[in-house]
C-alpha positions, 0 to 999 in steps of 0.5 A, a space after each residue: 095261183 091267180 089268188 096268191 097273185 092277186 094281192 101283189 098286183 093290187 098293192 103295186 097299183 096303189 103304190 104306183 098310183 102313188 108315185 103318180 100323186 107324187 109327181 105331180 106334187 113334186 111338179 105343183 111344189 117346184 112350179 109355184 116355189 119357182 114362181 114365188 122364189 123370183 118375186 122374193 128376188 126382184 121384189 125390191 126392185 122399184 116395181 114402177 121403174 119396171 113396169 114403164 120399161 115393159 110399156 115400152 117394149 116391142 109387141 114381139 117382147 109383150 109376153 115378158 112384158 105382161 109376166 113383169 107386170 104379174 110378178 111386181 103387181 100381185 103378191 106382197 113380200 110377206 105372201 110371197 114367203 109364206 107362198 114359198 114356204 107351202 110350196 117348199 113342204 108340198 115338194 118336200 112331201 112329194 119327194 118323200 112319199 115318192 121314195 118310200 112308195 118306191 122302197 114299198 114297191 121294191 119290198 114288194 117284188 122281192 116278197 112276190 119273187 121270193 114267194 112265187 119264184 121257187 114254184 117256176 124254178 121247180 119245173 126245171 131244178 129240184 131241192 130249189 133255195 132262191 134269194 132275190 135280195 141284193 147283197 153282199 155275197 156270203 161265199 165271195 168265191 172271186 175274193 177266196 181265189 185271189 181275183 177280188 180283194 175282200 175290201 172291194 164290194 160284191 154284191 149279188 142278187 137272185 141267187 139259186 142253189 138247186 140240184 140239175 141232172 144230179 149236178 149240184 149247181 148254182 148261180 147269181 147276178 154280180 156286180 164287183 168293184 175294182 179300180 186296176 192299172 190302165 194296161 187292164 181296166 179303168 172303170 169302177 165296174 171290174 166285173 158283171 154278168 150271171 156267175 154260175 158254179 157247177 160241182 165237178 165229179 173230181 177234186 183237183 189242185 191250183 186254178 185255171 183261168 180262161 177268158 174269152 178274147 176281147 171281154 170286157 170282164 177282165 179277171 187277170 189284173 196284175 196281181 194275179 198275173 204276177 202269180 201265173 203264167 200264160 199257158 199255150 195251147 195245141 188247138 188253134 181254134 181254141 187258143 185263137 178266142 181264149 186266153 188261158 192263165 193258170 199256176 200250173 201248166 199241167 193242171 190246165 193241160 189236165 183239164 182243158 183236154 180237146 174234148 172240154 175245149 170243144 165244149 167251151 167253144 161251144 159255149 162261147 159260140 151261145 155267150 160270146 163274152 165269156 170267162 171260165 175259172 176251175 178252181 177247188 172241185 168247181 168250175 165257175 162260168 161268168 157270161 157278161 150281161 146287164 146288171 141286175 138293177 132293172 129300174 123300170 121292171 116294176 112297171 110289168 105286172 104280176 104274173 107267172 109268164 113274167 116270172 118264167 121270163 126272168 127265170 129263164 134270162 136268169 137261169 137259162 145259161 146255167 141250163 145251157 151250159 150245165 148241159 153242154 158239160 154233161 153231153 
């Protein structure tokens, strides 16, 4: 494994080191086009008027004094252009060989991922397909229920199909946009987090939407509200942290029995900011967390502990509550 490893561990320290050059390019460029960018402008200036200005400054103000007397004696203002315009193309070239050094780095953890990760996922998941490629989601199961418009983006990393204790069962990181009325949300962000799916043994008719007091993943927006109806339930403990919508009271009734109610709660109890959506067959479980653009991830070497690190904080829920539905 170490050598299969290798080979991405020794390009990602020849690019990081690249991206160092790079900042220091980028620091030398803006340093010296600063510098010769201000003596372009007072250049016409009257440089003797200046210089016995700074004679007869006080000694607490000499510093100034002998920076005047650098800028008005040293370069020329033809130096001085020629002196910016080598500046500007070392910042330009900094600034460039940074970014292709960090889509070089970005196209490497996604090769590394995408090589090495199914081996890690095969200690707890079989018949394994994983994507780590940040996307626009294929299915769109939030735009095919009615909680997302197709026109809004929905977009997905780190996608895993896998069969768990005989449950088909899959999950993906997602951020979607949306922009609804003050009364449900302001913020571009309408919904984030790990969004799980796991295949029922039943199929069954309409949708039933569960959110978890005081989430900030708010799928009840007014279009949606319009077309269901707040559903109340019996268990005291249950209704007093979930909020249940659905468009049809006996199918929620159905399917939230005291026994899966117990379950959710214990769910929630682990993933305190939860949603929960049955729908098709399918019951779908978004726990709220942090998107999945990790800047400064890359800086972490290769290797298979990391990797089971960012499999477990990925796929860890998907176990935990796959479990829980199946006690």
């Amino acid at each position: 494994m170490f050598k299969k490893i290798l080979p991405f561990e020794i390009g990602k320290l020849f690019l990081l080191a690249l991206e160092v050059l790079s900042l220091l390019a980028i620091g030398y460029g803006a340093y010296w086009l600063g510098w010769y960018l201000i003596q372009l402008l007072i250049n016409p200036l009257p440089g003797d008027f200046i210089l016995e200005v700074a004679e007869v400054l006080p000694e607490s103000l000499q510093k100034f004094a002998d920076l005047a007397r650098k800028l008005f004696i040293g370069t020329s203002l033809s130096a001085a252009k020629s002196a910016c315009l080598s500046a500007a193309i070392v910042l330009v070239a900094g600034i460039g060989c940074l970014l292709i050094a960090r889509w070089l780095i970005r196209k490497l953890e996604l090769a590394f991922k995408r090589s090495l990760m199914p081996v890690v996922l095969r200690e707890n998941f079989t018949e394994v397909q994983y994507d780590p490629k940040k996307r626009q989601s294929i299915d769109e199961p939030l735009c095919e229920i009615g909680l997302l418009s197709y026109i809004e983006r929905y977009y997905t990393a780190n996608r895993l199909d896998a069969l768990y204790r005989s449950c088909r069962v899959s999950a993906e990181e997602i951020v979607c946009g949306g922009v609804y009325l003050s009364n449900y949300t302001s913020h571009r962000v309408k919904a984030r987090g790990l969004w799980t799916t796991i295949r029922l043994n039943r199929d069954f008719d309409g949708s039933v939407i569960l959110e978890s007091v005081g989430t900030k993943n708010r799928f009840t927006h007014q279009a949606i509200a319009k077309q269901m109806c707040q559903i109340e339930f019996d268990y005291r403990s249950f209704a007093e942290r979930f909020q249940c919508f659905s468009d049809s009271a006996d199918i929620a009734h159905e399917l939230i029995t005291r026994d899966m109610a117990d379950k959710l709660l214990r769910i929630l109890n682990e993933y305190p900011d939860l949603c929960v959506i049955f729908e098709g067959g399918c019951v779908h479980f978004l726990v709220r967390r942090r998107s999945f653009d990790r800047r400064w991830e890359y800086l972490i070497p290769f290797c298979i502990p990391h990797l089971r690190t960012v499999a477990n904080n990925l796929y860890g829920p998907l176990m935990d509550i796959t479990d829980e539905l199946l006690r």
